[in-house]
C-alpha positions, 0 to 999 in steps of 0.5 A: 446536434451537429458532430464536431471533430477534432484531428489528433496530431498524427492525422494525415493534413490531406484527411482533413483538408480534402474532408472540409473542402468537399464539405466545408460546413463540417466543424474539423478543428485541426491539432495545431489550432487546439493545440494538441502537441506534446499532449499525450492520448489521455490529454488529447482526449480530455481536450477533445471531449472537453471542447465537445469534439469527437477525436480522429486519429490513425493511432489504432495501436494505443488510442482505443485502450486509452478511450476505453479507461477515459470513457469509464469516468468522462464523457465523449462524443467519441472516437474515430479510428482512420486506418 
């Protein structure tokens, strides 16, 4: 099964577009195209896991409490903590 990845909003665009260029095979969908602002942590997970995506943020602060609550009732491919 191939890794889908989703960017969080805050993630940094060079991240993302250094990452396809260098593997242009890899499925990276960005936050615009999913449509993820104004979204809050527990709706970006929703829409990431619903979509079969694992989640990249730089959000270190409150995103792992709230993948922690969302995986005790939904499934994830899972999250990515980018310092």
């Amino acid at each position: 099964m191939k890794i889908r990845f989703q960017a969080d909003a805050d993630l940094n665009q060079i991240i993302l577009l250094a990452t396809v260029r260098h593997e242009p095979a890899i499925d990276f969908q960005t936050a615009m195209a999913a449509g993820l602002a104004n979204l809050n942590d527990e709706e970006v997970l929703a829409k990431a896991a619903r979509e079969g995506r694992a989640l990249v943020t730089h959000d270190w602060r409150t995103m792992p409490r709230h993948f922690s609550e969302f995986i005790t009732t939904e499934m994830s491919p899972g999250l990515l903590i980018i310092p």
